[in-house]
C-alpha positions in Angstrom: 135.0 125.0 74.3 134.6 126.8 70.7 133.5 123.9 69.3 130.8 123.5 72.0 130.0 127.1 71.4 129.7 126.8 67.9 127.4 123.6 68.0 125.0 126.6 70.7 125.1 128.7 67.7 124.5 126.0 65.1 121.1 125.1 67.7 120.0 128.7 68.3 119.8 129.0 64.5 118.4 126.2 63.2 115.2 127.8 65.7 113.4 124.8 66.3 111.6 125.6 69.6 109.2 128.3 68.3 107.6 130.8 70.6 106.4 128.6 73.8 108.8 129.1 76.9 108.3 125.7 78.5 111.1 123.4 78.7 112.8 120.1 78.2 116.1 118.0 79.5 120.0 116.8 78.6 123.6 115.6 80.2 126.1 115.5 78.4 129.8 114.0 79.0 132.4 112.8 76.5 135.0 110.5 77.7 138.0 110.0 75.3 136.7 107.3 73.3 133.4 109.4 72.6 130.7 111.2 74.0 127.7 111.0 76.6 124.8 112.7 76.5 121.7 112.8 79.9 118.6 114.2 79.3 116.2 114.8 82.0 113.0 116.7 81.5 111.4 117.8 84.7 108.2 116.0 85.3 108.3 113.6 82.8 106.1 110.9 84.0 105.6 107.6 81.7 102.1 109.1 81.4 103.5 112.2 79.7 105.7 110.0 77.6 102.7 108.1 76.6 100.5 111.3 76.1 103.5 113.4 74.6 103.6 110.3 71.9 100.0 110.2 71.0 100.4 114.2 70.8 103.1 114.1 68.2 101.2 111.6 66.2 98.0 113.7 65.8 100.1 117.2 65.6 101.2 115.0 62.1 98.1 114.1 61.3 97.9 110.9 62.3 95.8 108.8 64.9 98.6 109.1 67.3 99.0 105.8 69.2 101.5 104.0 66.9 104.5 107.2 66.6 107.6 106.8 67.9 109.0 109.5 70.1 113.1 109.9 69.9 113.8 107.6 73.1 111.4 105.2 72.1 114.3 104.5 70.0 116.6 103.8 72.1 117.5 100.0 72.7 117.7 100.0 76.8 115.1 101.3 79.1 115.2 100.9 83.1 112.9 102.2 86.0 114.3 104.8 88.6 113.1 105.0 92.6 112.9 108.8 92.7 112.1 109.0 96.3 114.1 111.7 98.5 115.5 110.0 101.7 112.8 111.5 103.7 109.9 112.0 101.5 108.0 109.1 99.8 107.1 111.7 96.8 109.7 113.6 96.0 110.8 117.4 95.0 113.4 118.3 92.1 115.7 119.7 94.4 116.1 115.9 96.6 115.8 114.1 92.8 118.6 116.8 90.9 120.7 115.9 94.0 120.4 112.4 93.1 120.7 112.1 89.2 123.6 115.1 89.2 125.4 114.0 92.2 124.9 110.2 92.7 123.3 110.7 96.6 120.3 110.6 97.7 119.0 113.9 99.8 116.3 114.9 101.9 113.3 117.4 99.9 114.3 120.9 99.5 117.5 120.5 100.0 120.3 120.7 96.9 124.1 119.7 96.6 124.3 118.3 99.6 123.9 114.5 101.9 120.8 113.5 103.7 122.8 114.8 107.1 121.0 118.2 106.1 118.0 119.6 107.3 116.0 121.8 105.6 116.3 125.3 106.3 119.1 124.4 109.0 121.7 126.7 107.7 124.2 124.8 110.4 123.5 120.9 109.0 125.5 122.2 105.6 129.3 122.1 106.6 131.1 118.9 105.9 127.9 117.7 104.2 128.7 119.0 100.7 128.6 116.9 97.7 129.4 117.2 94.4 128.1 116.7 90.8 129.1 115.2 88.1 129.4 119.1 86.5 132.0 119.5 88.6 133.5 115.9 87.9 134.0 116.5 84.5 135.3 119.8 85.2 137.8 118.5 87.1 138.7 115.9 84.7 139.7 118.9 82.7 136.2 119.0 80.3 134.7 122.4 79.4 130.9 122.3 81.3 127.6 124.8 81.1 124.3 125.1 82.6 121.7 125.9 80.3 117.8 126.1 81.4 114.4 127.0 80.6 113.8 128.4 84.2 116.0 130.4 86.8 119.6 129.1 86.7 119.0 129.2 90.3 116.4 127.0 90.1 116.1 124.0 92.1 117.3 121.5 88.8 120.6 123.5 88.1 121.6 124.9 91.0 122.1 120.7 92.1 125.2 121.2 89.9 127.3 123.6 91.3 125.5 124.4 94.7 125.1 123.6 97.9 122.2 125.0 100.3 120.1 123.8 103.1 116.8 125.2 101.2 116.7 124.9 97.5 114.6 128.9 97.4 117.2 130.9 98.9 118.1 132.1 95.3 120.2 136.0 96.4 120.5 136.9 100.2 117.3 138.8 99.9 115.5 135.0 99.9 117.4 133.7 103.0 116.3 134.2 106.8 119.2 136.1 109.5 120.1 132.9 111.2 121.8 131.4 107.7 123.2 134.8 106.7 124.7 134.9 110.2 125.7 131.3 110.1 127.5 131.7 106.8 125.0 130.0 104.1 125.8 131.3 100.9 123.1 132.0 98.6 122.6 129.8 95.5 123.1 133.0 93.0 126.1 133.9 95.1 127.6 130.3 94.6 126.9 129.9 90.8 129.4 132.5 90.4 132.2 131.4 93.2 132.4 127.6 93.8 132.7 126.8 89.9 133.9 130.2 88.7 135.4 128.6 85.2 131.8 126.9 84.2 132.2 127.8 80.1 128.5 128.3 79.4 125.6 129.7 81.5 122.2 130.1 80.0 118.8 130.5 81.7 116.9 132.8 83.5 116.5 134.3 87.3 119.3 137.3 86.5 117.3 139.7 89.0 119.0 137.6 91.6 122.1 138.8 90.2 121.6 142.0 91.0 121.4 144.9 94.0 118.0 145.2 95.6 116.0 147.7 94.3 118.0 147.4 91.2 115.7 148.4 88.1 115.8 145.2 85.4 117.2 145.9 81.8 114.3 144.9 79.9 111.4 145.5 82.0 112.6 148.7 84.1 109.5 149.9 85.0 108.1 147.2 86.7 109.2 146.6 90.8 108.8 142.4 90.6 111.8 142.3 88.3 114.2 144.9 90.0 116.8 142.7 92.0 116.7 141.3 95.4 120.4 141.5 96.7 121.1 142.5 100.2 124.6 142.7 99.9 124.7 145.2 97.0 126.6 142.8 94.7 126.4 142.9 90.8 126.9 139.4 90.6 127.4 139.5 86.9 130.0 142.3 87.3 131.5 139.6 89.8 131.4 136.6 87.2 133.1 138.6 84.5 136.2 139.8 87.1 137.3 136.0 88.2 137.8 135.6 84.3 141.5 134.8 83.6 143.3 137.3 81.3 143.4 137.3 77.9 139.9 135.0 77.9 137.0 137.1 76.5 133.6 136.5 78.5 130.5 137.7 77.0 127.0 138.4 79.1 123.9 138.3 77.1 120.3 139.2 78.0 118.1 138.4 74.8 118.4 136.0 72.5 119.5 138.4 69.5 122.2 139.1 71.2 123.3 135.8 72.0 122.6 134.6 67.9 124.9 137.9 67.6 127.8 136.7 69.1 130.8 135.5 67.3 130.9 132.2 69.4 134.5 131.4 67.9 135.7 134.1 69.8 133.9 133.2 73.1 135.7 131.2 75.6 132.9 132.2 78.5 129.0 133.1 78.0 126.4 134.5 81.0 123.2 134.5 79.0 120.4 135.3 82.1 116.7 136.2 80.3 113.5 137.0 81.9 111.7 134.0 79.9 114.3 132.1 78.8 114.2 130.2 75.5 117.2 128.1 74.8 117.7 125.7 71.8 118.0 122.2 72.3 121.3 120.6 74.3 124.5 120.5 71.9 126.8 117.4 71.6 128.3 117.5 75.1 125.1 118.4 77.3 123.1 118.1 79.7 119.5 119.3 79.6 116.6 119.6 81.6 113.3 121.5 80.4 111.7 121.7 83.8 108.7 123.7 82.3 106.4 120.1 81.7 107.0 120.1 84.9 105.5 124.3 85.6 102.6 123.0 83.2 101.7 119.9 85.1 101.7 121.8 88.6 99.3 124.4 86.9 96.7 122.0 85.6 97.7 123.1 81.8 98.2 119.8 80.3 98.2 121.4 76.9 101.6 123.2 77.9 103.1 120.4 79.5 102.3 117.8 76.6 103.5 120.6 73.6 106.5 121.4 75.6 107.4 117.2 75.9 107.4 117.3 72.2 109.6 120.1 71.5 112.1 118.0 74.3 111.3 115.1 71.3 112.3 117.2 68.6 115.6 118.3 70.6 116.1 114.4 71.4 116.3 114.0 67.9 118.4 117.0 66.7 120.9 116.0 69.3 120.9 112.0 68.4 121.6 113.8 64.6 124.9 115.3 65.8 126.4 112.2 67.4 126.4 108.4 66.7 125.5 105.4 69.0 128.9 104.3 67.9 130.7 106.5 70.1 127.8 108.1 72.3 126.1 107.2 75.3 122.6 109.0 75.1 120.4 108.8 78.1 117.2 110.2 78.8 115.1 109.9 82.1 113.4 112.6 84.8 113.5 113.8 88.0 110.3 112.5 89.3 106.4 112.2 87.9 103.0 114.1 88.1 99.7 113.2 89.3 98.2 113.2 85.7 96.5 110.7 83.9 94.5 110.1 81.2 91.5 107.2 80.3 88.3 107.0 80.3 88.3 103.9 77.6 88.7 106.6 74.3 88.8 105.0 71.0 91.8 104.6 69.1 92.5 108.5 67.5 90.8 110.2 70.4 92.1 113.6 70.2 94.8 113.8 73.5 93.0 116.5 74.8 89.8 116.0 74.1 86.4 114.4 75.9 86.1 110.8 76.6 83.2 108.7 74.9 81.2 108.5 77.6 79.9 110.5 80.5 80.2 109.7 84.0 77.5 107.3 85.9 77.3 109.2 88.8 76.6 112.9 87.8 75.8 112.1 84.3 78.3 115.1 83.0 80.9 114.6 80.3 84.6 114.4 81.3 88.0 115.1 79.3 90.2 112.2 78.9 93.3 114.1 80.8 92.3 114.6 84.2 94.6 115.3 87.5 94.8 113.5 91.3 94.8 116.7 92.5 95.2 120.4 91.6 93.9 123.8 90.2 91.2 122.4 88.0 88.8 121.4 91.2 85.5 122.9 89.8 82.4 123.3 91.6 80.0 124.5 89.9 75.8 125.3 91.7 77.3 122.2 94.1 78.2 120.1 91.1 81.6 119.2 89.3 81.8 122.0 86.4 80.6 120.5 83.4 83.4 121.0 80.7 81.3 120.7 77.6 80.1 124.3 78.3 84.0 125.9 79.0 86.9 125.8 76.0 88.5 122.2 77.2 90.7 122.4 74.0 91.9 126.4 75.0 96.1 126.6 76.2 95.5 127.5 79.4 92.9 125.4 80.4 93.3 123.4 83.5 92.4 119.7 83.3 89.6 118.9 86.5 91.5 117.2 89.3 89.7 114.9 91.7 91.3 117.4 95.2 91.5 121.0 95.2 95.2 122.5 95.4 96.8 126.0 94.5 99.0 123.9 92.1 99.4 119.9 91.3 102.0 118.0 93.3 104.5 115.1 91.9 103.7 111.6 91.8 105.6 109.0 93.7 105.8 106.7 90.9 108.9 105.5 89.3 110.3 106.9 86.2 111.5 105.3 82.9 114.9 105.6 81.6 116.1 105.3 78.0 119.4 104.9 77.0 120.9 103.9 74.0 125.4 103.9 72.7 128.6 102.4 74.6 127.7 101.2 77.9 124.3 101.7 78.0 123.2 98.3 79.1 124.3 99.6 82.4 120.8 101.3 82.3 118.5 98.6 82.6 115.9 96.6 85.4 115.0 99.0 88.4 117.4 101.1 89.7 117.7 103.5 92.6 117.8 107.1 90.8 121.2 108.6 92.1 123.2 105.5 90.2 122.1 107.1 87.0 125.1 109.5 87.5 127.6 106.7 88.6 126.5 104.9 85.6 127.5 108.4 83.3 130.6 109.0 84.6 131.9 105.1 84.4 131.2 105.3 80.4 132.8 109.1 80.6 135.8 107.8 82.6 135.6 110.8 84.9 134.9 111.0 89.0 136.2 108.4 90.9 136.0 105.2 89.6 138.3 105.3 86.6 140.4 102.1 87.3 138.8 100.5 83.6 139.6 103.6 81.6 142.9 102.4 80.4 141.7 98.7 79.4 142.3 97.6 75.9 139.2 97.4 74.9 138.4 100.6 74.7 138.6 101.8 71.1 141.8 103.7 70.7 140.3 106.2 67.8 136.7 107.8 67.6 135.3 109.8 65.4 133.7 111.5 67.6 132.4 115.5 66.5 133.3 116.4 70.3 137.1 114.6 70.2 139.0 117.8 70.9 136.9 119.3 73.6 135.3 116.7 75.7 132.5 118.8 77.1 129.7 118.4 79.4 126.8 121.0 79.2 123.9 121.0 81.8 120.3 122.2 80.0 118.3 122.1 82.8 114.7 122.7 84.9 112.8 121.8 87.7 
C-alpha cells in the first residue's frame, strides 16, 4: 500500500495532465509473478483512437497519420461486443458491469445480473455481483478507485456497488419505494460494502454530505451543498470503520493531496469538485470517462485532447513496469456516434474543414461531424454554414446529422490492446465481460486459480509492485 501511494505521489508530481478536466482509463492487478495493468477510457471508439492519433501527430508538428499512440504498441489487439443484455447500444453503467465484473447487465443498472430491472429496487437481492476490485481485495491486494468524474459515477461505482439505477448517487437521488424497500444508495455503499478500499480519488463529495450542507470550496453556491436525506457525513463515516493505529487522510484539493506524506498514509478519501488526477500508478485501474462527457456534448476538441493526455498516461505507466512481468491492457466501455471523412488530404488539420463542399447545399463542412447531437444547426431553413462560426474554438460542437440535447453511444464494437504475460488471451472478437475473466486468470485471483501453482510460472520477478500486489481503479463513464 505505501508503495502504491508513493508511485500516486511520484504521478501527481511529475504534473503531466495540465489544466483540462477531462479524463482517461486503467486496471491494474498484480499476481505474484508480476503485475497487470486495464485501462478503459470511457467512449473510446476506434474513431477516437484513429482521430486521437492523427491529433498527437499534428500537436508535434507533424502531418499526423503515421504516429503511434502508446497501445498501438502493444503486440495483441481483439474486438469487444459491448452490448448490455437488453439494449443493442449500450450505457457505461451495463458495459462497467461487464468489463469490472465479468457479467453482462441490463442499461442503467450497476453491480448487479441481468435478473434486475431498472429502477425496481425489489429485482436487487440475490442478484449481486462482484468485481474484480473486490476479487483482488479478497485475494489480500491493496485496491483504489480513482476518477475524473463522480466516484459515484456510473464507471466506478460498477466496482464496489450494487443498485438497480446507476443515478441514485445519496438518498436524496432515489424514489420512497427503494428507500422503503431497503436500496442503498451508491454513495452510501462506497463507504460500507468495501470499507478497507486503500485509495479513493474522484469527484461527487456533495453526495457525501447532509442535505442542505454548504460545500467546502464553493459555500456560497446551493447546487454544491449536499443532498443526503439521512443526515450522514459520509466521510466522517469512512474515517470511523478505519482500524486502529491506521492513519486515513481525506483530501479536497490537489495541494493538499501533493501535501501529504504518502509513506505515512495507509488510507486516502480525496473527493474534488473537478477532479484532476494523474495518470494510473503500477497497480491500476483507470478510466477517464470525460472523452466520453466531450463526445455527448458535441466538443470533439475536448474529447480528442483529453484521448491524448489518456496516451501520455499509457505511456508513463508502460515506463514504470515491463512487458516482462506485466499484463497491460487497454480497451473502453462502449463507442460514440462520431466520425470523421469527407476524403481530406493527407495533413488535414483533425479539426478542421474538408476539401470540398457539399453537393447538395453547396456549404463547406468540417471533417468531424456527429450521427446525432447538440450541433443540429439550422440556420434561415438551412444547415448553419460553419465557415462563418469559430470551427477550430474548444467548445465548439461538431454538426450532427439529428438534433439531441447530448450525443448518444454507438453500438459498434470496441478494440482492445494488450500487450505482457498472457495477453494473447486478448485476441479475435470477444464478448466484453470476458475481459475481466481474462485479468484475473493472469493475476491468479477470483475463482479460477487452479493454474496458479504450475511450474511454469516464473518463481522470481522483478517486478516494482512485488511487495504490495495492488489493484487501483482510475475510472469514468
Amino acid at each position: 500500500m505505501k508503495a502504491l501511494l508513493l508511485l500516486l505521489a511520484q504521478l501527481c508530481s511529475a504534473q503531466l495532465i495540465p489544466g483540462s478536466e477531462l479524463g482517461a482509463g486503467f486496471n491494474w492487478v498484480c499476481p505474484k509473478w508480476g503485475a497487470v495493468l486495464r485501462g478503459c477510457p470511457a467512449g473510446m471508439g476506434v474513431s477516437t483512437v484513429t482521430a486521437a492519433r492523427i491529433l498527437k501527430g499534428q500537436l508535434q508538428n507533424r502531418q499526423g497519420e503515421e504516429s503511434l499512440l502508446e497501445m498501438d504498441k502493444f503486440p495483441y489487439v481483439a474486438l469487444a461486443k459491448t452490448y448490455n443484455t437488453n439494449a443493442q447500444v449500450p450505457d457505461s453503467a451495463g458495459t462497467a458491469t461487464a468489463y469490472l465484473c465479468g457479467v453482462k447487465a441490463n442499461e442503467g443498472t450497476v453491480g448487479v445480473s441481468a435478473g434486475v430491472t431498472r429502477d425496481r429496487c425489489n429485482t436487487t437481492k440475490g442478484q449481486e455481483v462482484t468485481s474484480i476490485l473486490r476479487w483482488a481485495k479478497d485475494a489480500g491486494k491493496a485496491v483504489g478507485i480513482v476518477t475524473t468524474t463522480r466516484v459515484t459515477h456510473a464507471t466506478p461505482s460498477a466496482a464496489y456497488a450494487h443498485s438497480a439505477n446507476r443515478d441514485w448517487y445519496s438518498d436524496g437521488e432515489m424514489p420512497p419505494d427503494a428507500l422503503e424497500g431497503g436500496c442503498r444508495d451508491i454513495a452510501r455503499q462506497l463507504v460500507e460494502n468495501i470499507p478497507d478500499i486503500e485509495v479513493i480519488l474522484g469527484g461527487g463529495r456533495k453526495y457525501m454530505f447532509p442535505k442542505n450542507a454548504s460545500d467546502v470550496e464553493y459555500p456560497h453556491e446551493e447546487k454544491h451543498r449536499g443532498t443526503r436525506l439521512d443526515r450522514r457525513d459520509l466521510v466522517q463515516a469512512w474515517h470511523d470503520v478505519k482500524p486502529p493505529g491506521k492513519v486515513a487522510k481525506y483530501v479536497w484539493h490537489r495541494r493538499d493531496l501533493l501535501a501529504l506524506n504518502l509513506s505515512r498514509v495507509d488510507f486516502l478519501l480525496g473527493e474534488s469538485r473537478h477532479p484532476r488526477v494523474p495518470p494510473p500508478p503500477p497497480g491500476a485501474l483507470g478510466d477517464r470517462g470525460r472523452i466520453d462527457h466531450g463526445h455527448h456534448e458535441g466538443k470533439a476538441k475536448q474529447a480528442l485532447h483529453e484521448a491524448v493526455e489518456l496516451d501520455r498516461a499509457i505511456g508513463l505507466s508502460t515506463r514504470l513496469t515491463s512487458a516482462q512481468d506485466t499484463l497491460s491492457v487497454v480497451t473502453a466501455d462502449h463507442s460514440h456516434v462520431f466520425t470523421f471523412g469527407g476524403y481530406t488530404p493527407r495533413g488535414n488539420p483533425i479539426f478542421g474543414l474538408a476539401p470540398m463542399q457539399s453537393d447538395v447545399d453547396r456549404k463547406p463542412f468540417t471533417s468531424i461531424l456527429y450521427g446525432n447531437g447538440p450541433g443540429y444547426k439550422i440556420v434561415a431553413g438551412e444547415r448553419e454554414n460553419v465557415s462563418a462560426v469559430d470551427f477550430a474554438h474548444a467548445d465548439y460542437q461538431a454538426q450532427s446529422a439529428v438534433p439531441l440535447r447530448q450525443e448518444t453511444h454507438g453500438g459498434e464494437d470496441v478494440a482492445v490492446f494488450a500487450r505482457g504475460p498472457m495477453a494473447h488471451l486478448l485476441h479475435g472478437v470477444h464478448e466484453q465481460n470476458y475481459i475481466p475473466h481474462a485479468m484475473a486468470y493472469a493475476a491468479c485471483i477470483g475463482s479460477n486459480r487452479a493454474h496458479c501453482n504450475s511450474a511454469a510460472r516464473p518463481a522470481t520477478t522483478t517486478s516494482l509492485l512485488l511487495p504490495f500486489l495492488a489493484l487501483l481503479f482510475l475510472l469514468l463513464c
